[in-house]
C-alpha positions as CSV (number, residue, x, y, z in Angstrom):
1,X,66.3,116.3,100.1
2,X,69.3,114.5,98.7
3,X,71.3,112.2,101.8
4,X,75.1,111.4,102.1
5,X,76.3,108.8,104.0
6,X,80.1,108.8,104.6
7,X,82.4,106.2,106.2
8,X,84.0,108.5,108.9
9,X,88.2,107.4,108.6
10,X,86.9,104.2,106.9
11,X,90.3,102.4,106.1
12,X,91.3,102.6,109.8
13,X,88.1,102.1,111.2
14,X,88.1,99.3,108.9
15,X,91.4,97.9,110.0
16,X,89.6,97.1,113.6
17,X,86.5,95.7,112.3
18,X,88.2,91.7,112.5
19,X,91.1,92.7,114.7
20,X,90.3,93.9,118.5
21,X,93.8,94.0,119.3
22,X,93.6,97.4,117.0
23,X,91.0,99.4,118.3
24,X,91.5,102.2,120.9
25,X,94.9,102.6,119.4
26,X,96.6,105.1,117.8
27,X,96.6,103.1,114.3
28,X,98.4,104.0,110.9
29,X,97.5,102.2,107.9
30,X,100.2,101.9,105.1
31,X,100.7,100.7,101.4
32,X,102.3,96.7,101.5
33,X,105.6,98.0,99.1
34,X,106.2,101.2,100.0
35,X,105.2,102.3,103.3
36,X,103.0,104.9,102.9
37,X,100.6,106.1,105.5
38,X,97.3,106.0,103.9
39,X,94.7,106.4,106.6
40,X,94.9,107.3,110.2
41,X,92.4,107.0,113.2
42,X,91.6,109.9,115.3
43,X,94.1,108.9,118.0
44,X,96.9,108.8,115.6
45,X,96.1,112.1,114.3
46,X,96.3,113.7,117.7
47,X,99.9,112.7,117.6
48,X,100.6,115.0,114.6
49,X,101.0,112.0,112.2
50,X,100.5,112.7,108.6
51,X,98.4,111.1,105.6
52,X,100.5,109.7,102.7
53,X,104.3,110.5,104.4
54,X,106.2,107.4,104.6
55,X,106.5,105.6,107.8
56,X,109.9,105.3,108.5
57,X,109.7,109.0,109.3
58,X,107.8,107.9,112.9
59,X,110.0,104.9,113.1
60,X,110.8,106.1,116.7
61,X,107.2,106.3,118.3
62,X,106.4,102.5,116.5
63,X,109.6,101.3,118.5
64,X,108.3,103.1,121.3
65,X,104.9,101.6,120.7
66,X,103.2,104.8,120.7
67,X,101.9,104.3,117.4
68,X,101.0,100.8,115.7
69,X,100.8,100.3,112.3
70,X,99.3,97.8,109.4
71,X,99.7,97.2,106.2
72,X,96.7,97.9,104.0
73,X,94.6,95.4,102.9
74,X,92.8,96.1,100.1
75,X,90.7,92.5,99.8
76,X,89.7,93.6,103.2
77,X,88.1,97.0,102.7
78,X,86.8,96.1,99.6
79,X,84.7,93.5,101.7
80,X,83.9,95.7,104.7
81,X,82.5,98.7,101.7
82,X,79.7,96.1,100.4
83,X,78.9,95.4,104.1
84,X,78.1,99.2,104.5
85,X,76.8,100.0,101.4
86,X,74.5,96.4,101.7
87,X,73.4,98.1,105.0
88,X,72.2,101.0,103.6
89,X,70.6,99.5,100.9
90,X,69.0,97.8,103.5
91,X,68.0,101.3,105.4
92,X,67.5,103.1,102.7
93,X,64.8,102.9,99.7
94,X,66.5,104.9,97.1
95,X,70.3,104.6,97.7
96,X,73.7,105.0,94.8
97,X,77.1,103.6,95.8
98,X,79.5,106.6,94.7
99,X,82.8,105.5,96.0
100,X,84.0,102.7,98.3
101,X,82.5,104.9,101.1
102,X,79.9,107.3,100.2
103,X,76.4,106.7,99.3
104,X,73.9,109.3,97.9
105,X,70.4,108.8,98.5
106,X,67.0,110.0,98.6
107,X,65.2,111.1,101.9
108,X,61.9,109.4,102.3
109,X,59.1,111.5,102.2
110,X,57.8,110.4,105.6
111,X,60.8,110.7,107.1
112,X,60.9,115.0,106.6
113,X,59.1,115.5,109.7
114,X,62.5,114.5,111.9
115,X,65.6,114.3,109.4
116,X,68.0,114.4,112.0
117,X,66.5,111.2,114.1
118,X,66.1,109.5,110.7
119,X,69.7,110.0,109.9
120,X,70.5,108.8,113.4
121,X,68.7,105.6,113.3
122,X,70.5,104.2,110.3
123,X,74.0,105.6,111.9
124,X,73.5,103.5,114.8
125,X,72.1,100.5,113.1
126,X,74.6,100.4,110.7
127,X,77.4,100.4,113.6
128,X,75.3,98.4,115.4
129,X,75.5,95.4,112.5
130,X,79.5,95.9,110.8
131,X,81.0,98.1,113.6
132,X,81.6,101.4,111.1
133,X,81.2,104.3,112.3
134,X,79.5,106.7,109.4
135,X,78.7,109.8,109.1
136,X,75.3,111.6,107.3
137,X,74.7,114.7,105.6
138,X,71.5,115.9,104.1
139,X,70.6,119.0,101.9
140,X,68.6,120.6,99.0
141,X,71.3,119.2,96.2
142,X,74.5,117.4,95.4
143,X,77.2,119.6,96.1
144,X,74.9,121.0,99.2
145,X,75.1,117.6,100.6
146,X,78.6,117.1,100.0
147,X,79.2,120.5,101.7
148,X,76.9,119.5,104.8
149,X,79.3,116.2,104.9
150,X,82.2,118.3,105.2
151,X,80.9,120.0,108.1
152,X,79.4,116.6,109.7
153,X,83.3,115.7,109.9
154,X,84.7,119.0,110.6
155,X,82.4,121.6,112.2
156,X,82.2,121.5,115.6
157,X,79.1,120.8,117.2
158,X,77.5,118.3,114.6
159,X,79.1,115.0,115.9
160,X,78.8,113.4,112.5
161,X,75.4,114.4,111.3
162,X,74.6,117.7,109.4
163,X,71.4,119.1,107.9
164,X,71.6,122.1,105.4
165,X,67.7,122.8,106.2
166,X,67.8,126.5,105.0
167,X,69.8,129.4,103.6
168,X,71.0,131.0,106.6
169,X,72.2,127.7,107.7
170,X,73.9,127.3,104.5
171,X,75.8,130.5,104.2
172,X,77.4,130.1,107.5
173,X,79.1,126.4,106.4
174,X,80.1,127.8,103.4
175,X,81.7,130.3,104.7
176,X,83.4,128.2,106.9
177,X,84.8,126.0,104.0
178,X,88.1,127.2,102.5
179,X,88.0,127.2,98.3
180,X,90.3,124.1,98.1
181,X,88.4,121.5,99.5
182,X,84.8,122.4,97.9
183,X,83.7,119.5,96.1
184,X,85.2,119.4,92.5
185,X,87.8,122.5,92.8
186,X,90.7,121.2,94.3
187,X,94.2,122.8,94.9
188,X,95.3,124.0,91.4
189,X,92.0,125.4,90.4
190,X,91.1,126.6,94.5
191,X,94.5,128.8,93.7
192,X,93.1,130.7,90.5
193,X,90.2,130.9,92.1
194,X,92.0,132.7,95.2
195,X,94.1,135.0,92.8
196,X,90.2,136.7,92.2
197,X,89.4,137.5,96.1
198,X,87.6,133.7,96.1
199,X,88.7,131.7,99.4
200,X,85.5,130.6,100.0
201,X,82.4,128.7,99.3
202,X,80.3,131.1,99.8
203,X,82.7,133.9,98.2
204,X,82.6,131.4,95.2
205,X,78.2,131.2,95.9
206,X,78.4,135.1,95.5
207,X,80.6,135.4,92.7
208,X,78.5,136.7,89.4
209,X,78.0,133.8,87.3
210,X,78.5,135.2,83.6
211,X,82.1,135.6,85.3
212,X,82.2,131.9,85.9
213,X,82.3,131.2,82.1
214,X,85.9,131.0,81.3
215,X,86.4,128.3,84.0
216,X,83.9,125.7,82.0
217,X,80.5,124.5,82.2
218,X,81.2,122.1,85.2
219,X,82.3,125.5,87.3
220,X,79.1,126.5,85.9
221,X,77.2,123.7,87.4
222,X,78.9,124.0,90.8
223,X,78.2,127.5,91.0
224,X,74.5,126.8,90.4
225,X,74.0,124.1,93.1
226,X,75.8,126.6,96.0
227,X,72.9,129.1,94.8
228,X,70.3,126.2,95.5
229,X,69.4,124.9,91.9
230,X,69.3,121.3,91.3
231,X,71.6,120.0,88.5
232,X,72.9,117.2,89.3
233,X,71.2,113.8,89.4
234,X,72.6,112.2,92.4
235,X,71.3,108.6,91.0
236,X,74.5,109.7,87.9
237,X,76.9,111.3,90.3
238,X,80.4,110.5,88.6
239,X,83.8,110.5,90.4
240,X,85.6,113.7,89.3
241,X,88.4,112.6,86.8
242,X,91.9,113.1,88.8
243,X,93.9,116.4,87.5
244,X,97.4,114.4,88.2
245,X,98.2,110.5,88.8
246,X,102.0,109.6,90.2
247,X,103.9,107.1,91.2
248,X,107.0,107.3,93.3
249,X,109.1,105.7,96.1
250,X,111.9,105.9,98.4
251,X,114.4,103.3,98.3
252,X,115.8,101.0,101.1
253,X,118.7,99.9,98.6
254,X,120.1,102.9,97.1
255,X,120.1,102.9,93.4
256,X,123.7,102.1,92.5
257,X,123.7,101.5,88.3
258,X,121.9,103.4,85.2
259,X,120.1,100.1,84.4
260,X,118.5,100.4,88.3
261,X,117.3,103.8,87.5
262,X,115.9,102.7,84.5
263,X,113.9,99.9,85.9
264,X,112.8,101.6,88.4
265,X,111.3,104.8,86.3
266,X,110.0,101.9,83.9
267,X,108.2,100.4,86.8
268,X,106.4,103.4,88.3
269,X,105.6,104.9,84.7
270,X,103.6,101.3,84.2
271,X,101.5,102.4,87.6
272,X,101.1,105.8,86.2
273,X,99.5,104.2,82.6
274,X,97.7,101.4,84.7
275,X,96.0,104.0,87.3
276,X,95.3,106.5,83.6
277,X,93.5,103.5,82.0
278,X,91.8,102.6,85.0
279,X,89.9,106.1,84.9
280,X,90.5,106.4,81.2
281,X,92.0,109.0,81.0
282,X,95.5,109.7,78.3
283,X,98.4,111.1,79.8
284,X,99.6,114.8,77.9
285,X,102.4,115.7,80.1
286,X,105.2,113.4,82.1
287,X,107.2,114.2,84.7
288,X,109.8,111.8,85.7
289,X,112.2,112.8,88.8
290,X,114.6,111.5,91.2
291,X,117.0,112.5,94.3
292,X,119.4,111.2,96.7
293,X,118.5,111.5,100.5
294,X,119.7,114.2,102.8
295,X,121.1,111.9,104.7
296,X,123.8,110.4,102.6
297,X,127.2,111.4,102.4
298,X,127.1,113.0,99.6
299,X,123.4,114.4,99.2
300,X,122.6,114.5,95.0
301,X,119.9,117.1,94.6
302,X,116.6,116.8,93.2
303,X,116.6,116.1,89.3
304,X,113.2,116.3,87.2
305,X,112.7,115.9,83.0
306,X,109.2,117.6,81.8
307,X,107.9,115.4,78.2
308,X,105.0,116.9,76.3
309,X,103.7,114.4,74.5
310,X,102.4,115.0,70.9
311,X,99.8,112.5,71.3
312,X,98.0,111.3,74.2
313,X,98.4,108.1,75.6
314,X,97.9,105.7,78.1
315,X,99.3,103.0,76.2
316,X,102.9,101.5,77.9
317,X,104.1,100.2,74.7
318,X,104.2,104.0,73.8
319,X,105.4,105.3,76.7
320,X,108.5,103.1,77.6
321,X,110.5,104.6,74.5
322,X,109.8,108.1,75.6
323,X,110.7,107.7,78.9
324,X,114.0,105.6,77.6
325,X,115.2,108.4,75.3
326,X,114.8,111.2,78.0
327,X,116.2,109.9,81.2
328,X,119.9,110.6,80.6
329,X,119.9,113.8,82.9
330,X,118.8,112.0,85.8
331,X,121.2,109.4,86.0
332,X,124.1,112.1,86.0
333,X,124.6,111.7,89.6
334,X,124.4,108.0,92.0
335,X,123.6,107.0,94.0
336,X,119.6,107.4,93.9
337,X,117.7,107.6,96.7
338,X,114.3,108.5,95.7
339,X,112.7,108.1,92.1
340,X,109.0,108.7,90.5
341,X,107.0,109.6,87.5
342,X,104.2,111.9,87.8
343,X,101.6,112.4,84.6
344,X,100.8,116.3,85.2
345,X,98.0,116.8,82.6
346,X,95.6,114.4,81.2
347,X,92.9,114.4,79.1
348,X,89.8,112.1,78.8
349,X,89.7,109.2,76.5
350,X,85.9,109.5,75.6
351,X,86.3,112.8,73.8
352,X,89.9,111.6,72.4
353,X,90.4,113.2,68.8
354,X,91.6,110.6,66.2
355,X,95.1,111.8,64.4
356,X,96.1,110.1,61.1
357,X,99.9,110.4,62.4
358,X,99.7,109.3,65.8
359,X,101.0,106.4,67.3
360,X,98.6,103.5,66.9
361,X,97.9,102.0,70.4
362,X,96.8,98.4,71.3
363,X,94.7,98.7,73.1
364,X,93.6,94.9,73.5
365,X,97.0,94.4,74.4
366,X,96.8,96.8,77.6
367,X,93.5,95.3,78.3
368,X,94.8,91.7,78.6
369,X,97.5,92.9,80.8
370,X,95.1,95.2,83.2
371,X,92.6,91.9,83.5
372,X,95.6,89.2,84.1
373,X,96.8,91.3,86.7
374,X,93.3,91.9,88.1
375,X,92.5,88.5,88.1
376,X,95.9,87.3,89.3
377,X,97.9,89.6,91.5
378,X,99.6,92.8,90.8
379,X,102.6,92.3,88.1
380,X,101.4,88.8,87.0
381,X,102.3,90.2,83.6
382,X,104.6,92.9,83.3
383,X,107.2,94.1,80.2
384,X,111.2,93.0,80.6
385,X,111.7,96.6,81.0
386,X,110.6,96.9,84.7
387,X,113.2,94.2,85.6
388,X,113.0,90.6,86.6
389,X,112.2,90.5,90.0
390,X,109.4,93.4,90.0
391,X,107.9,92.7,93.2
392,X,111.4,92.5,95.2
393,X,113.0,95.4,93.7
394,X,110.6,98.2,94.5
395,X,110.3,97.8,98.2
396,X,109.9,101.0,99.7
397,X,111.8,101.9,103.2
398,X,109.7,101.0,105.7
399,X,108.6,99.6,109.0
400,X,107.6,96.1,109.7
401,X,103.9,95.9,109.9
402,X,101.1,93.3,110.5
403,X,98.9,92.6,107.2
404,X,95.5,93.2,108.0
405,X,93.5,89.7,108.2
406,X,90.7,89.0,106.2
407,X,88.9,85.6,107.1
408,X,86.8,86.2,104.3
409,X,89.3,85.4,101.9
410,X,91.6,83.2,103.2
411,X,91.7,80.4,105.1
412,X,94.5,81.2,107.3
413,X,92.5,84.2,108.9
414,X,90.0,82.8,110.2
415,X,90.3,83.1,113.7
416,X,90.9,79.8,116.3
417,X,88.7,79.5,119.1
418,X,89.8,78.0,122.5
């Protein structure tokens, strides 16, 4: 049987690993420039607080300290991820990082007699060593497994361990598990999907499979697994390439001039080509947008520009003059309140298709400038375009909140003993 371990809310759980003073709290963890909620803990859920809204929006109930907050620290998780994952490793003999959370691995042979102790053992001892709380899933194949995780999380009755140990057992999770969030699908396909009577797993398990055809071979492959075939390797288990990458924020200072605009857009379409090379991937379609707030005097509505691209790209020196020579219609209207750039199709750069008349992209260029910045701090190096003072000018609106300490990496953290 393939296993899945799974670190159960891991940013906020990691938040309190180093810092006591955060457990048993409803906790929020946001972005350091724009305020974004990112991760939640269970008590901060049960208030109706809500992944990636910004925080100013539950400004009362941090004033009223019903919910704290802390800025995300991504040095931090990065540490407490190769703590789990060096746990496992430790637990278990056959194990593949997947993500900064998840682990596949391979259940031992004389460990079949009693999966659900086995799983249990390595839950507690990896608490037991870091203080994170996982959870573990096992089942016949990779997308079973990932299905079982869902339910370890969400079903009641499982309390954080699920085993898929037969069909009948199978069928009733998947029916349970709306289209959407099946593993690979997502919203924009989990709609087409619904539009032919499929809302769930198992509706999608039942479906004939020479139907399945138009929708591509990895459809194919999904559909296979929920009938119980083995396709995958889970020691070659890839992240699924994201369907859309965006960048946006909501401004403290309102936007006052055309050049602020323009800086701004500049700035977030260099996180929209960053994030596309990162999981090289080319950008076909932009969207760039902006708004005023609702609470101004004088609200400006929402504006958006659509660019198809004749080429693919995820080169900025390409990009910039696109962007440049289409944003007139948004800066009709100031002050701005809100502005972003959102790539809506992409394409992947391994199976790229060479064009005699396409733009040539430098690609060592936008490698130097993804490692500098790597090495040295976001927007070491940056084009005049985005502005001077990068780092100032796109702070989001916000609340003040703690930066989560990390005594692994600086000094200062460390904590003082009296």
């Amino acid at each position: 049987m393939v296993i899945l371990f799974d670190g159960t809310r891991f940013y906020a759980s990691a938040a309190g690993v180093y810092q006591p003073e955060l457990r048993n709290k409803p906790l929020a963890v946001v972005t350091s420039n724009s305020g974004i909620i990112i991760a939640l803990n269970k008590l901060a859920s049960q208030l109706s607080v809500r992944k990636f809204e910004p925080i100013f929006k539950y400004k009362n109930m941090v004033e009223l300290g019903q919910l704290f907050t802390a800025e995300a620290n991504f040095n931090l998780f990065g540490t407490i991820s190769n703590d789990m994952h060096e746990q496992l490793e430790k637990l278990v003999p056959d194990i593949y990082r997947y993500s900064i959370d998840e682990a596949f691995g391979l259940l031992p042979a004389c460990e079949s007699s009693d999966v659900v102790g086995y799983l249990k053992r390595i839950r507690r001892t990896v608490y037991k060593n870091i203080r994170i709380p996982i959870g573990a899933a096992a089942a016949r194949n990779c997308t079973l497994v990932k299905v079982a995780s869902w339910a370890a999380k969400n079903v009641e009755g499982y309390n954080g361990i699920c085993v898929l140990e037969n069909t009948r057992t199978e069928e009733a999770i998947l029916a349970r598990l709306e289209i959407a969030k099946v593993w690979g699908i997502g919203r924009r396909l989990g709609q087409k999907f619904q539009m032919l009577s499929i809302n769930t797993a198992l509706d999608l398990k039942r479906y004939k499979a020479n139907k399945l055809r138009s929708f591509g071979k990895p459809i194919q492959e999904l559909h296979a697994e929920l009938n119980g075939e083995i396709v995958h390797d889970w020691r070659r288990v890839q992240l699924a390439e994201q369907q859309q990458i965006g960048s946006s924020r909501s401004m403290q200072n309102r936007l006052q001039t055309i050049h602020e605009v323009k800086q701004a857009l500049a700035y977030h379409l260099s996180e929209v080509a960053s994030k596309a090379r990162a999981s090289n991937q080319k950008i076909k379609r932009l969207v760039i947008f902006c708004c005023g707030s609702r609470f101004d005097k004088t609200p400006i509505p929402p504006v958006s520009v659509t660019i198809d691209l004749e080429y693919p790209t995820h080169d900025l020196m390409i990009l910039l003059p696109v962007l440049q020579t289409n944003i007139e219609p948004l800066t009709a209207h100031l002050p701005i309140y809100k502005v972003g750039v959102k790539a809506t199709e992409l394409c992947s750069a391994r199976y790229d298709q060479q064009d005699l008349f396409a733009p040539k992209e430098n690609q060592r260029l936008m490698n130097t400038l993804d490692n500098i910045n790597a090495r040295y701090g976001k927007k070491t190096l940056y084009l005049g375009s985005l502005g001077v003072n990068v780092a100032d000018e796109q702070i989001g609106e916000r609340c003040q909140s703690p930066t989560l300490k990390n005594s692994h990496s600086r000094w200062s953290d460390i904590p003082l003993i009296f």
